[in-house]
C-alpha positions in Angstrom: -111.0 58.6 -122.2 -108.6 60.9 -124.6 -106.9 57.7 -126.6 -105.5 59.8 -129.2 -103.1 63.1 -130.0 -103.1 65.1 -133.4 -99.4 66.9 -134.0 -100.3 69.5 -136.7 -96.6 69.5 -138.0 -96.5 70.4 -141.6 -95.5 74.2 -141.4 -92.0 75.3 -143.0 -90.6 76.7 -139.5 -89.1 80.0 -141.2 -87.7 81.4 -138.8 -85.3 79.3 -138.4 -84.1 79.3 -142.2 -81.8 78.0 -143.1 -82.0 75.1 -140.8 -85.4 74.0 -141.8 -85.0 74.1 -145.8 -84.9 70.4 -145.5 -85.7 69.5 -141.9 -88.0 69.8 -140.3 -88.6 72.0 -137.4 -89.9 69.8 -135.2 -86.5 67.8 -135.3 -84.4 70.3 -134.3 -83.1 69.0 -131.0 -83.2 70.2 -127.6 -80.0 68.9 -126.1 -80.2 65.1 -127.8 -84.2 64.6 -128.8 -86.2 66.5 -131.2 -89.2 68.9 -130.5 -91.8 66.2 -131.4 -90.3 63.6 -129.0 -90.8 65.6 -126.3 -94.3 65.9 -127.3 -94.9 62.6 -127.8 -93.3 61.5 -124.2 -95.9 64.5 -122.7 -98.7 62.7 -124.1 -97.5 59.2 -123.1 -97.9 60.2 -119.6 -101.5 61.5 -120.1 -102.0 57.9 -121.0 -102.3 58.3 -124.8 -101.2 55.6 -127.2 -102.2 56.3 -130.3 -100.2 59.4 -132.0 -101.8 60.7 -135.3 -99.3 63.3 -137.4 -100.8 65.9 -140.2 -97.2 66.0 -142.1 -96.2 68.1 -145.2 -93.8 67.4 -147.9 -90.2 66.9 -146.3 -91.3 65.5 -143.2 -90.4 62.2 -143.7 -87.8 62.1 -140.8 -90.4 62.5 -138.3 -91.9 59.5 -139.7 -88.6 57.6 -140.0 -87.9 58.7 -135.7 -91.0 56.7 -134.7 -89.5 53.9 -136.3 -87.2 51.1 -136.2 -83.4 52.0 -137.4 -81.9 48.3 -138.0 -78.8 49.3 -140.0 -78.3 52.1 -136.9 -79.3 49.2 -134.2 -77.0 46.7 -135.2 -73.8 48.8 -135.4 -74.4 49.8 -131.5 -75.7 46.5 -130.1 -74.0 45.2 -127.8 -72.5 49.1 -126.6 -72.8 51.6 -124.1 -74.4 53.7 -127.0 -77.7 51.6 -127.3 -78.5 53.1 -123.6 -78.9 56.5 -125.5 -82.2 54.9 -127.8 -84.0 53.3 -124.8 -86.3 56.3 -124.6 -87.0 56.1 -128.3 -87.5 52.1 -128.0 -89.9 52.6 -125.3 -92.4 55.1 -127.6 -92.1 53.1 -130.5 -93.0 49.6 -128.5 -96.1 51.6 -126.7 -97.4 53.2 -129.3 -98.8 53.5 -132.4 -98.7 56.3 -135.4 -100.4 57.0 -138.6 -100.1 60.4 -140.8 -101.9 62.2 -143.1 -100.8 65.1 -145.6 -101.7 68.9 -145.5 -101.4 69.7 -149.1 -101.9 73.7 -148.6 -100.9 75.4 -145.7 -104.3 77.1 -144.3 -104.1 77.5 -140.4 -104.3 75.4 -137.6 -107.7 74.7 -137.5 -107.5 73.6 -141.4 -104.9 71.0 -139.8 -106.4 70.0 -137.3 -109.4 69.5 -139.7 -107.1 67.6 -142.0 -106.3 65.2 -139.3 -110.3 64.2 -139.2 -109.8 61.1 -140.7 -107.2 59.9 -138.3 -109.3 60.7 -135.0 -112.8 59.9 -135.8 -115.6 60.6 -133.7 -113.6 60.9 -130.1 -112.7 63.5 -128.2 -108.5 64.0 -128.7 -105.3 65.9 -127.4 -103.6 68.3 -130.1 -99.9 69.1 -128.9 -98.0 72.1 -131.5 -94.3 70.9 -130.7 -93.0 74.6 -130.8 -94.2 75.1 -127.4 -92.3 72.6 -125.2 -93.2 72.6 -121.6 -91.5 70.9 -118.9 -92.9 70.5 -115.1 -91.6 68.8 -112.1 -94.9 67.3 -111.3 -97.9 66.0 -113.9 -97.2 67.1 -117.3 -99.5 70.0 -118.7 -101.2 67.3 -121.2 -101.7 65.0 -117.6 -103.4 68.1 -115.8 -105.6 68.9 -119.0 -106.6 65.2 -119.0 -107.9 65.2 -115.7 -110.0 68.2 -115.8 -111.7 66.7 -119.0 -112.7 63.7 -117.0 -114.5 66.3 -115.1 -116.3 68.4 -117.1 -116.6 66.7 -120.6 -116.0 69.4 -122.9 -113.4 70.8 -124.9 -110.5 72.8 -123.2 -107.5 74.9 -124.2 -104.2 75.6 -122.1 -103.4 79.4 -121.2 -100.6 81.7 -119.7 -100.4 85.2 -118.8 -98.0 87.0 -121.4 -96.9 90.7 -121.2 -99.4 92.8 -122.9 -97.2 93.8 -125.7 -97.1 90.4 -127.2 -100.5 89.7 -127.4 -100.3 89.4 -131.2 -98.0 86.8 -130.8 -101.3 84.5 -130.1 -104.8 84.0 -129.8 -106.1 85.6 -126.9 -109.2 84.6 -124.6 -111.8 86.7 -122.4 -113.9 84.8 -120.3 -115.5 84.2 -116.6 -113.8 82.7 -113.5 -114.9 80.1 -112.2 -112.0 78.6 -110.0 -108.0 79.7 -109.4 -106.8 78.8 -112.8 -109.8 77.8 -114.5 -112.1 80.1 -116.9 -115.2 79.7 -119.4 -114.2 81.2 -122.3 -116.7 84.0 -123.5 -114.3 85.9 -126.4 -111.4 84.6 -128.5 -109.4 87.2 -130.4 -106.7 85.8 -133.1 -103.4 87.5 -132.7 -104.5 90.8 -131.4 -103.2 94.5 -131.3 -102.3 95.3 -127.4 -105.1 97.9 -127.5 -107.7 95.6 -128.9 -106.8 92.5 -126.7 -109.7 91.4 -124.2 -107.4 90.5 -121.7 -103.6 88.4 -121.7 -104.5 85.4 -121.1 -102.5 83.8 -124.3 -103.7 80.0 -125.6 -101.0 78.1 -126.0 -100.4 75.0 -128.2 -102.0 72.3 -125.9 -106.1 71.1 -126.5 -108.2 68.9 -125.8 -111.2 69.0 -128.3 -114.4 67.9 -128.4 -115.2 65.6 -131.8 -118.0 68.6 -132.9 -114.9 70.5 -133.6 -114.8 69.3 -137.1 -118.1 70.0 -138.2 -117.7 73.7 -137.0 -114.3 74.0 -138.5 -116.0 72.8 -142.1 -118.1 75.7 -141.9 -115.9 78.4 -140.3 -114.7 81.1 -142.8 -110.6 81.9 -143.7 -110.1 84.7 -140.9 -106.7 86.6 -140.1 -104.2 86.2 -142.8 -106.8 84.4 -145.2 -106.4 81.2 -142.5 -109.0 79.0 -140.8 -108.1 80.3 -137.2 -108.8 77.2 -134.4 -109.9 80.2 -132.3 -112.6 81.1 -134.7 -114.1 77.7 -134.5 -113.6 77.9 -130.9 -115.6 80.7 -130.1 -118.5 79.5 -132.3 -118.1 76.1 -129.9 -117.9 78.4 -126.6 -121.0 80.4 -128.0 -123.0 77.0 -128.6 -122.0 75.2 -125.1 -118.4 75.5 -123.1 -114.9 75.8 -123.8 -112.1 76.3 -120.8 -109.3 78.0 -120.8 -106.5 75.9 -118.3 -104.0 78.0 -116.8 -101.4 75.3 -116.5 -98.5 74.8 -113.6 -95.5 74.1 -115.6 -92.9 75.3 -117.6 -93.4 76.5 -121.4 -90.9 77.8 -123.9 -91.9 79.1 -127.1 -89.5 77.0 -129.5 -91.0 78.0 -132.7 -88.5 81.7 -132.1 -84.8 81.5 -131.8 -84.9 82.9 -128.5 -86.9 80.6 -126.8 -85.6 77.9 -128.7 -82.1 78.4 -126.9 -83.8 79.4 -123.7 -85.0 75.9 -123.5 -82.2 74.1 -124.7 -80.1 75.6 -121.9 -82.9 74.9 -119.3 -83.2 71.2 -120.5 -79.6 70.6 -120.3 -79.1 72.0 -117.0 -82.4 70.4 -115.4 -82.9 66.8 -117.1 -79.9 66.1 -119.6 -77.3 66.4 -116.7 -79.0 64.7 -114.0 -80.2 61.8 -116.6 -83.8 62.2 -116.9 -83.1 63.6 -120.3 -82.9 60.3 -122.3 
């Protein structure tokens, strides 16, 4: 049912400056794969084949990892080493990618607009490749997936963070209606602690209904002169439902330094050394 995934990955990644001057941040690697593979293999085993990237200027590299490297290829054939590209040989031969360019950097839900043309009129997966989660069981993408199946509307993963970084991320109010599900009645963009309406945090995993677009097109620049994602989700909430997912799994917030290592340490330990990490 959800045959598609938008990767919004056009920002600059500052915060990690120097690094990112002239890659980009979604190739930085955690152990020995980049951000976006990760996110690509987490929506591979939702059952989605068909990855669509909203890429700035000096992104190329992403597009050049989802591809074939034949100079590369032919120096290791026949070598241990080619065992080390079987995980990116297996992405490339399942699926397919196209891209499209954010010329201005205006928000999420701007990118997510931009993307328009490569989705269409289907309901699709967005994955932001700074937050990398890792579970034991179904991946959070796989769990998202199946409650969509159920309830046919658009839904957004959520996690409890402390109440001081609430204006880290958009924040959701809403009414319970099972253990880790909610309808969403209030989203707040990146709000004070005091002003918060709860924190429950949305975290960069959706699954959007194709109306999104249309509300996006006529939702006004909010915090920071930005077309917020939140914005037009509230006005989608307001006009029929939107969930808020509290997820089992793992997430680290790779888009800070901290996290960033956090994870690295955590993949290494749990799926580089045992082999799963390939």
């Amino acid at each position: 049912m959800i045959r598609k995934c938008l990767y919004p990955v056009a920002g600059y990644g500052t915060r990690f400056l120097p690094a990112t001057k002239a890659m980009p941040k979604e190739m930085l690697p955690v152990v020995n794969k980049p951000l976006v593979q990760y996110g690509v293999e987490e929506a591979m085993q939702a059952g989605i084949t068909e990855m669509a990237f909203v890429t700035g200027r000096t992104k190329r590299s992403i597009e050049d990892h989802f591809d074939r490297s034949y100079e590369l290829e032919h120096q290791i054939e026949g070598s241990g080493k080619e065992a080390y590209l079987e995980g990116i040989r297996n992405i490339i031969d399942h699926c397919t990618f196209s891209y499209t360019r954010q010329i201005a950097m205006k928000g999420l839900g701007h990118a997510i607009l931009t993307g328009r043309t490569l989705i269409g009129d289907q309901p699709f997966a967005v994955i932001l490749s700074d937050d990398l989660c890792i579970n034991d069981g179904d991946a959070v993408l796989t769990q998202m997936v199946q409650l969509y199946k159920q309830f046919r509307c658009s839904i957004v993963a959520i996690e409890e963070v402390p109440a001081d970084q609430t204006h880290k991320y958009g924040v959701i109010a809403g009414e319970p209606m099972k253990e880790g599900l909610w309808r969403i009645t209030d989203m707040v963009e990146k709000p004070k602690p005091a002003d918060a309406p709860s924190n429950l945090a949305i975290i960069g995993r959706y699954i959007l209904t194709p109306d999104i677009f249309d509300i996006i097109e006529s939702t006004p620049a909010g915090k920071n002169g930005e077309v917020q994602i939140t914005d037009a989700l509230l006005t989608q909430a307001q006009k029929g439902c939107v969930l808020g997912y509290q997820f089992q799994g793992r997430r680290f917030d790779c888009g800070s330094v901290d996290g960033f290592v956090d994870a690295t340490n955590y993949a290494y330990q749990h799926l580089y050394k045992n082999g799963t990490g390939r």
